[in-house]
VOBA-1610 file (N, C-alpha, C; in pm, whole numbers, padded with zeros to 5 digits, always signed):
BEGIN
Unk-07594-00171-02286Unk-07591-00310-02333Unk-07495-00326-02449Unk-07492-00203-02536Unk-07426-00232-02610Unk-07275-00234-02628Unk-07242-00162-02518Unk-07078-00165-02459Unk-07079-00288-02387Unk-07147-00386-02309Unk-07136-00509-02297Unk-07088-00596-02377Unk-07195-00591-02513Unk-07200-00687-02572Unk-07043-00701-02670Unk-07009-00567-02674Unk-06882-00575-02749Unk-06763-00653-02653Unk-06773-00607-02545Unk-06679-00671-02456Unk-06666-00808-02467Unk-06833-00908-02494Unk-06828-01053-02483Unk-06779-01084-02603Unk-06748-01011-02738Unk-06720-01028-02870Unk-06544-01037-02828Unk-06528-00983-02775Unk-06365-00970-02701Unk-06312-01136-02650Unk-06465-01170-02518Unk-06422-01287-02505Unk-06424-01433-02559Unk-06501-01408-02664Unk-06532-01527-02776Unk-06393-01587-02818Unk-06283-01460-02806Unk-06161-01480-02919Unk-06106-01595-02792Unk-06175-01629-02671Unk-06115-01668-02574Unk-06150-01745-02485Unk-06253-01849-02562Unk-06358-01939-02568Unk-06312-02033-02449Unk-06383-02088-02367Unk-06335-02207-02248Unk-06245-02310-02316Unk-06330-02356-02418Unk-06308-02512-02455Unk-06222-02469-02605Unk-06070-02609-02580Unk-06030-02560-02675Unk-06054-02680-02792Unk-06139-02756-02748Unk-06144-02845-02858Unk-06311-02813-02960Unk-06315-02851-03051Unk-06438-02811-03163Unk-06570-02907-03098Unk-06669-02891-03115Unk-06793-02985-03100Unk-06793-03070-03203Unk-06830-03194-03142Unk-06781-03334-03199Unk-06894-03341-03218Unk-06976-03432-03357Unk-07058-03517-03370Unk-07057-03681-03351Unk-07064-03627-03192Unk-07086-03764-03198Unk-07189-03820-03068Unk-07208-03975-03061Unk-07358-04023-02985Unk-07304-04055-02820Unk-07327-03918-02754Unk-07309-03916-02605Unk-07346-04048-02557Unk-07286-04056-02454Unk-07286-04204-02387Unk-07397-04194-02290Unk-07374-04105-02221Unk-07504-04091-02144Unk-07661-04038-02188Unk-07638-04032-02352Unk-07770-03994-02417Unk-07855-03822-02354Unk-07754-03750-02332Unk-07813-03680-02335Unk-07907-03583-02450Unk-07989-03477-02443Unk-08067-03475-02543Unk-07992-03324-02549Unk-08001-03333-02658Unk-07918-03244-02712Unk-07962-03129-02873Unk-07988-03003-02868Unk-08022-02953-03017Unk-07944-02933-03060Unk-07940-02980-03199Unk-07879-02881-03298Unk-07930-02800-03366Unk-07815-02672-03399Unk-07871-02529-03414Unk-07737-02544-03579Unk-07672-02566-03579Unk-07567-02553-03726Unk-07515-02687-03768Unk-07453-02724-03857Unk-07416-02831-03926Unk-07289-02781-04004Unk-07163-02803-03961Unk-07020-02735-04053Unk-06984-02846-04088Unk-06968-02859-04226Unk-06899-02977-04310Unk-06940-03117-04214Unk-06822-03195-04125Unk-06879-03286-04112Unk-06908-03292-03932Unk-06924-03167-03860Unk-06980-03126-03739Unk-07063-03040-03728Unk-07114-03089-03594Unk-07225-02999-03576Unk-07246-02947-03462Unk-07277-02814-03443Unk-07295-02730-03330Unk-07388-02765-03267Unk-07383-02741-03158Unk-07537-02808-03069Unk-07540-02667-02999Unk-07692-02623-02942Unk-07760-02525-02869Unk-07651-02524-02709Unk-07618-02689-02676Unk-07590-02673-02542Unk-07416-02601-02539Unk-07383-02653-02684Unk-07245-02572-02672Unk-07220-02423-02677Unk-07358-02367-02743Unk-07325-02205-02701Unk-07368-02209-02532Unk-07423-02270-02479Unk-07496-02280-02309Unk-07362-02263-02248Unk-07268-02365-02278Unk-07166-02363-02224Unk-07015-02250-02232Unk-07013-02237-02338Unk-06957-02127-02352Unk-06949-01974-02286Unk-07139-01961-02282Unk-07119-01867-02209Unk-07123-01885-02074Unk-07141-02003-02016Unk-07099-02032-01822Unk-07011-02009-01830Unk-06880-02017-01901Unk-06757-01973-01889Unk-06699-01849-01883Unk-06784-01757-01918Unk-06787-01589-01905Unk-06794-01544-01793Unk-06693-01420-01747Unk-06692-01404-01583Unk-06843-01338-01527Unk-06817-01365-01400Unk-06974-01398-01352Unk-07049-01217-01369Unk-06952-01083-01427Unk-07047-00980-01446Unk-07123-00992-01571Unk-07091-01134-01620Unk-07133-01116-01780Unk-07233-01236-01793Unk-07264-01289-01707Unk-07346-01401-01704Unk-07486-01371-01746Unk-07529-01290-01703Unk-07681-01178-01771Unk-07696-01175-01857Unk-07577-01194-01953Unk-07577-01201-02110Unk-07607-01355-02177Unk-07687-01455-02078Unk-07666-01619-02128Unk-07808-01618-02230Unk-07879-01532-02196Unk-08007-01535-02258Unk-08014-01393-02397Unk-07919-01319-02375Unk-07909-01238-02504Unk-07861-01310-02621Unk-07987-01232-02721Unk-07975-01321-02826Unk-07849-01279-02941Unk-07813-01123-02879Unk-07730-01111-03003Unk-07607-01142-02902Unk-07590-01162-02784Unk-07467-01235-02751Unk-07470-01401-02763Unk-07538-01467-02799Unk-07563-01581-02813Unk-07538-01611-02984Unk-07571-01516-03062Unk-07534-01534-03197Unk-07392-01503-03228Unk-07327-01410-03144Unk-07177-01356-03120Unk-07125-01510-03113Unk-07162-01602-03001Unk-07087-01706-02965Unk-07102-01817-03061Unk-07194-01780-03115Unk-07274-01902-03221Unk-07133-01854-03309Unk-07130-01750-03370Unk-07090-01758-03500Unk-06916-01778-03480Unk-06862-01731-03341Unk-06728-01765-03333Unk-06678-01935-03341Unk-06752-01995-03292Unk-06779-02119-03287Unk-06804-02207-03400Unk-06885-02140-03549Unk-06887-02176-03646Unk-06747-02165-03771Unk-06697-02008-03698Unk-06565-01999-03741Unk-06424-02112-03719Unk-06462-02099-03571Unk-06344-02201-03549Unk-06344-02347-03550Unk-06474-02422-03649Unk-06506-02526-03674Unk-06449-02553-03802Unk-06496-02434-03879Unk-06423-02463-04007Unk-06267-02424-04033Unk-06191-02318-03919Unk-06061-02360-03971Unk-06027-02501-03928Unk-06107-02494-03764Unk-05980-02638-03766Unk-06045-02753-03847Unk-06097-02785-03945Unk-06132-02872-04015Unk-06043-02866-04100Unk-06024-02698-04195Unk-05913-02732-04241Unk-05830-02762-04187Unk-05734-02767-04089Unk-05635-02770-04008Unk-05622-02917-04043Unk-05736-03008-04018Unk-05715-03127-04047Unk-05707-03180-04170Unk-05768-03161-04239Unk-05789-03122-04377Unk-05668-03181-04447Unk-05557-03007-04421Unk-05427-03014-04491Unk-05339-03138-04375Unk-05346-03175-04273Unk-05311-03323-04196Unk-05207-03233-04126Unk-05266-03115-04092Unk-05153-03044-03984Unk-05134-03132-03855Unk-05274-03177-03816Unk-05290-03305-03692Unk-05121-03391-03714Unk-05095-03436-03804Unk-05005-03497-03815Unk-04848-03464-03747Unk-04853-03293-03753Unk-04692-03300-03704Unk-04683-03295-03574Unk-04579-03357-03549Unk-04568-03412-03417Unk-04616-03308-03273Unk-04553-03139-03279Unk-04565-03063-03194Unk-04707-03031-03196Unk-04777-03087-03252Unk-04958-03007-03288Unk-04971-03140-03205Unk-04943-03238-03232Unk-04977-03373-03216Unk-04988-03367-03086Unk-04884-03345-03014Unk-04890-03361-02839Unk-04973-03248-02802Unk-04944-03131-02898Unk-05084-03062-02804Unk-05226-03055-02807Unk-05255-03126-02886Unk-05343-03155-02877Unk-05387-03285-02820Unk-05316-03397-02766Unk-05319-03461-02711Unk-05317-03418-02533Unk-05205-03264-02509Unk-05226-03224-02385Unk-05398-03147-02364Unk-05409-03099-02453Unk-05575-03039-02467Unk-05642-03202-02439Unk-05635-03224-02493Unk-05751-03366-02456Unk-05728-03404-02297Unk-05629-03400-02264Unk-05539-03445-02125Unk-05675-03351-02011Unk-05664-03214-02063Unk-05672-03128-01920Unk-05869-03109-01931Unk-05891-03156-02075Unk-06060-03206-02059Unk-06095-03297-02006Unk-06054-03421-02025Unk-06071-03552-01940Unk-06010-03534-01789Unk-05945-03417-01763Unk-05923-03470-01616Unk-06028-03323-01532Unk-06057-03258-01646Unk-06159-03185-01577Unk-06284-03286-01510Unk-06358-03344-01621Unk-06476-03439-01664Unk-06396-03535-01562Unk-06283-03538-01534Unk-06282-03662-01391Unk-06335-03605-01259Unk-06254-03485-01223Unk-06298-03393-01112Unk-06446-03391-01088Unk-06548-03354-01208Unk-06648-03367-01192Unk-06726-03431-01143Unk-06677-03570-01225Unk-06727-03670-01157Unk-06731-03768-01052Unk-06572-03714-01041Unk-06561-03747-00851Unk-06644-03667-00779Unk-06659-03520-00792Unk-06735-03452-00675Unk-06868-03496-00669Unk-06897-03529-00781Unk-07104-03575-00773Unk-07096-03708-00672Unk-06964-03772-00661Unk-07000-03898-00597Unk-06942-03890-00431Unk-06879-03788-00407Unk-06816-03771-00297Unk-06922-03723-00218Unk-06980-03784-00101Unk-07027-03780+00017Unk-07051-03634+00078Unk-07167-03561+00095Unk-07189-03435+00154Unk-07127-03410+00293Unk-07031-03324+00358Unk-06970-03341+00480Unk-07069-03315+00557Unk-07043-03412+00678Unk-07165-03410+00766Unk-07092-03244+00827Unk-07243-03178+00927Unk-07290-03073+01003Unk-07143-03095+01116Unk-07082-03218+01160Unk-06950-03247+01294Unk-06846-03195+01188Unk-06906-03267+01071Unk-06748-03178+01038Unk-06715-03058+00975Unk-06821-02998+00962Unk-06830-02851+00895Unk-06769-02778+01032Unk-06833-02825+01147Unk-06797-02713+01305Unk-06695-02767+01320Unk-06617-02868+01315Unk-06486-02885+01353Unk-06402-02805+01289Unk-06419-02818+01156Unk-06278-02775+01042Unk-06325-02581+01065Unk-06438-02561+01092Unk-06410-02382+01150Unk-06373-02387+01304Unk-06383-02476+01375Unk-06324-02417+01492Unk-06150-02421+01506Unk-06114-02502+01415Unk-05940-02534+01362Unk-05895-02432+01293Unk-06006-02402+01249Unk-05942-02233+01093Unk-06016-02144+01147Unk-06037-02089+01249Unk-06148-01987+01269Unk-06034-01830+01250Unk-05969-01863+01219Unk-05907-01717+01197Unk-05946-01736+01081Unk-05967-01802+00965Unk-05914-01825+00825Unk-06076-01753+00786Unk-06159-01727+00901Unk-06314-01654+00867Unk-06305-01535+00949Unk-06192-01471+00944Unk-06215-01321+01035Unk-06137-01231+00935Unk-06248-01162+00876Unk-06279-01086+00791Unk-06190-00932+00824Unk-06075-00907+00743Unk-06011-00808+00782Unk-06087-00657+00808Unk-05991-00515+00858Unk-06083-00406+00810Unk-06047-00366+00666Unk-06196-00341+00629Unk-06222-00268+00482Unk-06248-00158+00480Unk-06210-00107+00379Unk-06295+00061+00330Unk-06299+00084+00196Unk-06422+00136+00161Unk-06463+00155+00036Unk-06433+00289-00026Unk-06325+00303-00136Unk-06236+00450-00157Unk-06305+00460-00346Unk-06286+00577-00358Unk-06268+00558-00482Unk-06142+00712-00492Unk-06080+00738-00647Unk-06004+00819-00648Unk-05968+00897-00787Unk-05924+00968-00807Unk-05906+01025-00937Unk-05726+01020-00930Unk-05664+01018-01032Unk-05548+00984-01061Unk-05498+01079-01143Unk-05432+01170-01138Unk-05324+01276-01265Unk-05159+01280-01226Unk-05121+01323-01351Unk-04985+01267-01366Unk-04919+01426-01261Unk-04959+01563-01265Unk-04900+01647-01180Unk-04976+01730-01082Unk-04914+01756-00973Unk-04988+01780-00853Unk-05081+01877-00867Unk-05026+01967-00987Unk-05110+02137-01004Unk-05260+02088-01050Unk-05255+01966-01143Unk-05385+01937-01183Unk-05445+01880-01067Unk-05416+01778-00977Unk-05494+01727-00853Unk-05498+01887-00764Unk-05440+01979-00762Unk-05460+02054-00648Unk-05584+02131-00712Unk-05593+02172-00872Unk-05709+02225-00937Unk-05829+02109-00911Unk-05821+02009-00944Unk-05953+01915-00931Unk-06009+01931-00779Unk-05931+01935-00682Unk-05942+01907-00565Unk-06041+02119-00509Unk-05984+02209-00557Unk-06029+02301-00578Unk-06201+02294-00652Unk-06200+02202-00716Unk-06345+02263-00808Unk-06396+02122-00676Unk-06397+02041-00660Unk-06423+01942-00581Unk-06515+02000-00388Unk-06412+02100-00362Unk-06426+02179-00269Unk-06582+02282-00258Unk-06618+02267-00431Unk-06746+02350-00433Unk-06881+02258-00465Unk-06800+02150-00515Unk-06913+02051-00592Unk-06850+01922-00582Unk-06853+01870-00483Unk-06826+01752-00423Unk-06931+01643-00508Unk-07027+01685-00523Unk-07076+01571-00629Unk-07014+01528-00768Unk-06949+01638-00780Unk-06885+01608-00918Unk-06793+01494-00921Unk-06734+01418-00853Unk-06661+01344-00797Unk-06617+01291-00928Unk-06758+01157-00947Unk-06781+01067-01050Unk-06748+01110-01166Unk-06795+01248-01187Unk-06813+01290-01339Unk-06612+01327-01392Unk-06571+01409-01276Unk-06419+01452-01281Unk-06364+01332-01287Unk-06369+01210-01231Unk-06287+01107-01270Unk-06279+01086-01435Unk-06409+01094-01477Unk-06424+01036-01568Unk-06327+01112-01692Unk-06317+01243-01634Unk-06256+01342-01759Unk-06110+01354-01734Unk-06055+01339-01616Unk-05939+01364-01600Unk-05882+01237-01564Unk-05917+01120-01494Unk-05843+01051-01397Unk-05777+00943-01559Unk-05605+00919-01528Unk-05563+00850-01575Unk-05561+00703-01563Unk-05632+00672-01456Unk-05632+00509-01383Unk-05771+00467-01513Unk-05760+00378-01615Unk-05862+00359-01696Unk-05923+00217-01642Unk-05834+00143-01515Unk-05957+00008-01508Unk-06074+00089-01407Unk-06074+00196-01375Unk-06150+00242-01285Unk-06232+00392-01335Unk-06201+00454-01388Unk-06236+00619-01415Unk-06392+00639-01455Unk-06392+00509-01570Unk-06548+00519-01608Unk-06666+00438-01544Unk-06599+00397-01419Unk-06658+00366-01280Unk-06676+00491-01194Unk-06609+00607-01214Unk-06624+00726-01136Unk-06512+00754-01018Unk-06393+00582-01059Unk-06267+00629-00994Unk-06317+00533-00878Unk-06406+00430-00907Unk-06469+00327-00770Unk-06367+00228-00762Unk-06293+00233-00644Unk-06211+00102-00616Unk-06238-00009-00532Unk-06364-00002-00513Unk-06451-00089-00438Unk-06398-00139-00270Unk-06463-00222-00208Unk-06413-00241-00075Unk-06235-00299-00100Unk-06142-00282-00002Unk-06015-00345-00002Unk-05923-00299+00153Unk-05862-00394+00169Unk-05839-00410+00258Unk-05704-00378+00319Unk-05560-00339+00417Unk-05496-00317+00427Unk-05380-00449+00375Unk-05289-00366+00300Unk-05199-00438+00228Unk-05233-00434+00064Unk-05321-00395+00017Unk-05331-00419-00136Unk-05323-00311-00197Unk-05306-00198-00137Unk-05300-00100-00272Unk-05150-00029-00189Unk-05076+00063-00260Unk-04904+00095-00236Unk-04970+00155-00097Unk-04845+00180-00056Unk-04793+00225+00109Unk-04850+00359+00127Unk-04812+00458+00028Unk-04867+00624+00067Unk-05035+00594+00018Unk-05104+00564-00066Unk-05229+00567-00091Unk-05289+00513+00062Unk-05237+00395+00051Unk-05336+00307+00184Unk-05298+00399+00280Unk-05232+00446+00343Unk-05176+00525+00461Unk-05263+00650+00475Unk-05271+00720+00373Unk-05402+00805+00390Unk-05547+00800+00360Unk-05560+00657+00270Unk-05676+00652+00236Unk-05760+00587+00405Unk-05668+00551+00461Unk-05732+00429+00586Unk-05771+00566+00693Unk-05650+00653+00658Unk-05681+00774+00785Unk-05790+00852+00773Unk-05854+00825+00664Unk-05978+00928+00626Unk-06100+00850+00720Unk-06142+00967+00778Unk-06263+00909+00918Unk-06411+00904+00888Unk-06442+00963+00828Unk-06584+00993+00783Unk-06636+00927+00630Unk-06726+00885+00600Unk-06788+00896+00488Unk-06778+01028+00415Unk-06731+01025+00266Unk-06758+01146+00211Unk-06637+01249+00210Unk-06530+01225+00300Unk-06405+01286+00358Unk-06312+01266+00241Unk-06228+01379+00198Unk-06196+01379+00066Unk-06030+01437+00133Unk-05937+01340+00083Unk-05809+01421+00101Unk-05748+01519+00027Unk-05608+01579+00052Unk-05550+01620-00025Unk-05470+01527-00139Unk-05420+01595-00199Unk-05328+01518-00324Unk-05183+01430-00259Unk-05221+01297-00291Unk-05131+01186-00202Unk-05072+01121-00336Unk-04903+01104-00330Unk-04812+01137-00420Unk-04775+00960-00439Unk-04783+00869-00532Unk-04711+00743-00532Unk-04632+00785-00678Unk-04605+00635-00688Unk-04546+00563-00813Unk-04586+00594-00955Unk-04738+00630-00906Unk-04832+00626-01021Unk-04873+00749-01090Unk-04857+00845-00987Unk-04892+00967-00957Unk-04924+01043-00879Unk-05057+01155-00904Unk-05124+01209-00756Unk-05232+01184-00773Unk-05320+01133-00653Unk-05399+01059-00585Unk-05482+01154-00567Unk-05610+01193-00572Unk-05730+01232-00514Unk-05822+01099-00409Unk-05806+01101-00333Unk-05898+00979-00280Unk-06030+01040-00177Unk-06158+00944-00206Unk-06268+01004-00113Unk-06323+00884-00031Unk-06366+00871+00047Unk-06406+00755+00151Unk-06550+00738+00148Unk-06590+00669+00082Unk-06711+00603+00081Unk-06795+00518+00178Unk-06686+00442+00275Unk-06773+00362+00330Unk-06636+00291+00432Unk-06677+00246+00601Unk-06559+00168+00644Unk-06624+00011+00697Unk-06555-00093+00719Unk-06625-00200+00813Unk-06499-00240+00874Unk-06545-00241+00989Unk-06469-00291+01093Unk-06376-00469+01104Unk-06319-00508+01147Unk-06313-00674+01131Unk-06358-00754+01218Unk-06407-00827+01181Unk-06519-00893+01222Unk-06458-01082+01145Unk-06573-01174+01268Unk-06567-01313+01228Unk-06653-01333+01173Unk-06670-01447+01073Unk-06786-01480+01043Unk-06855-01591+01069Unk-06941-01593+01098Unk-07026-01679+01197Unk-07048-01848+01129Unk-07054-01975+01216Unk-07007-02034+01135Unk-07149-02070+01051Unk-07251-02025+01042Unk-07358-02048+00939Unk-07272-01946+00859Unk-07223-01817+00863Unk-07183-01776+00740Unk-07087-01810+00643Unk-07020-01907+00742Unk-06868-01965+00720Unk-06900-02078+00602Unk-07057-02148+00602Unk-07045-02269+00612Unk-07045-02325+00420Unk-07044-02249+00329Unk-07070-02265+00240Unk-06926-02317+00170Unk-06833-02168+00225Unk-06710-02186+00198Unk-06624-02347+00240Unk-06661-02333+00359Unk-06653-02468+00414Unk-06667-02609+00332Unk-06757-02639+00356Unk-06844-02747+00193Unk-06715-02720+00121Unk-06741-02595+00040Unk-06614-02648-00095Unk-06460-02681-00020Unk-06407-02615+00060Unk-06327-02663+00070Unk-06283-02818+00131Unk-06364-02874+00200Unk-06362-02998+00270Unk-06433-03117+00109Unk-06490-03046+00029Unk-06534-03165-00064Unk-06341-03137-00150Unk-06342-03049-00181Unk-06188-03025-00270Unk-06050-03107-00205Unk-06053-03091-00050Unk-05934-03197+00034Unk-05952-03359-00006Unk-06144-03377+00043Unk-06185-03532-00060Unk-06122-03583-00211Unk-06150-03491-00298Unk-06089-03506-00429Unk-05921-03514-00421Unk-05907-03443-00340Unk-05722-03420-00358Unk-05691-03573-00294Unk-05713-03632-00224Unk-05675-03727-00075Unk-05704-03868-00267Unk-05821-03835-00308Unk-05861-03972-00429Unk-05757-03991-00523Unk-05744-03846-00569Unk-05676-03808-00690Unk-05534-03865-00709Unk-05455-03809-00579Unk-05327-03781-00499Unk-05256-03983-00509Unk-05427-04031-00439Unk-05388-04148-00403Unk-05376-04291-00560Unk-05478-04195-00708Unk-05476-04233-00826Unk-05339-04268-00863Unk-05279-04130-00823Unk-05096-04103-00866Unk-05030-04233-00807Unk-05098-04178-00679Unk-04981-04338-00628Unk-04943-04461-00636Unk-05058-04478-00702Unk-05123-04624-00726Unk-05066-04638-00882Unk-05058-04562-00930Unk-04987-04598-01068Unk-04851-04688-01111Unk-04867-04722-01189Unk-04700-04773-01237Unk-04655-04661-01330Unk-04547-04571-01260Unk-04463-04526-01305Unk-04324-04519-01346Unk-04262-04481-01477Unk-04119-04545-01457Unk-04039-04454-01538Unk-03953-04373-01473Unk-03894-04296-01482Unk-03774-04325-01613Unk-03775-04258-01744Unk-03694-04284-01849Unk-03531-04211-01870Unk-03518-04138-01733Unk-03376-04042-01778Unk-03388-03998-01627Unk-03278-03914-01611Unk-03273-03854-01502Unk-03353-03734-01472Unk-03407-03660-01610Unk-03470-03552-01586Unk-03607-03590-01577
//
């Protein structure tokens, strides 16, 4: 937990919202706590809520920790009071702060539009969920996968030694990544590169990692860009469609998102626009 929690201290510096919590009387009255009071704003309970929905979804577990919740509290109290000063000294004033923060206001209000178009946009009926998959039904056939993981060193003598102690204690797998493998978004995973599919990882890795037949099947040392490759095969799935109840979720969002685009698209058009220069 506690290597978590440092990580979310990482993403505080990198908060959703770039504007401060406003005191001021919601229109729609929602009810709202306050938890701090900075000079002449005030933090509300729902703005740490929100903050952390914005955390990627392995970190979401953390919405109810209290010392990640005080992490967000207190970044939030920080960046209330510079930008107060900010205003303070009437930095608001020069012109290049001026528009951007006017573009920040821009890309909140047209979030809070999106929103509120989708709450009002019409659930697609059941005809048109089966139509729009029988039109895209490739766009739900699920390539082949295989689940690899691998250890990574910069010269072959060390993969041909790992691959040697590997040969006696194949369990060690996890633990040898961890001590030797140079790949660091993965090593203290045990070298897990999770399911992936043909085309995403370089040409010599995928080429032997796909040829490996068995669960558990461990190659020799496979040479890229990066280095030498230890790779072991965890797991394969075949390709397959997905059925259109499985299809159908994906579906929904995308047919409500074409709705919004077709409103939005047609907002633009409808405008008076008038072009000041050639550029």
């Amino acid at each position: 937990m506690k290597a978590k929690i440092t990580y979310l201290s990482l993403c505080c510096l990198f908060l959703t919202s770039c504007q401060e919590p406003q005191d001021v009387q919601l229109i729609n009255h929602i009810q709202q706590t306050p938890i701090a009071q900075v000079g002449t704003q005030t933090i509300y309970k729902e703005d740490v809520d929100a903050e952390l929905r914005g955390l990627p979804s392995h970190l979401q577990h953390l919405t109810q920790n209290k010392k990640a919740r005080q992490q967000v509290l207190d970044t939030l109290i920080r960046r209330s009071v510079l930008s107060q000063q900010a205003f303070t000294l009437g930095l608001d004033q020069d012109l290049l702060v001026h528009r951007r923060i006017n573009r920040s206001r821009d890309s909140i209000m047209i979030e809070a539009l999106r929103d509120w178009e989708l709450s009002q946009i019409p659930a697609p009926s059941p005809e048109d969920i089966q139509s729009y998959y029988k039109l895209h039904t490739i766009h739900f056939t699920i390539p082949e996968q295989i689940h690899a993981r691998h250890i990574l060193v910069r010269r072959k003598s060390e993969a041909l030694d790992i691959l040697k102690q590997l040969k006696h204690h194949k369990d060690d797998f996890a633990s040898l990544a961890a001590l030797h493998s140079i790949d660091d978004s993965n090593k203290f995973r045990g070298g897990d590169l999770n399911w992936f599919p043909h085309g995403t990882m370089v040409a010599n890795f995928e080429k032997v990692a796909f040829s490996l037949k068995n669960e558990g099947d461990i190659s020799q040392p496979v040479k890229t860009r990066y280095g030498w490759h230890i790779i072991e095969l965890l797991g394969k799935r075949s390709a397959y469609k997905q059925t259109l109840e499985e299809a159908t979720g994906e579906i929904l969002q995308i047919l409500r998102q074409q709705a919004l685009d077709v409103w939005m698209n047609s907002l633009v058009k409808d405008s008076q626009i008038r072009m000041l220069n050639n550029e």
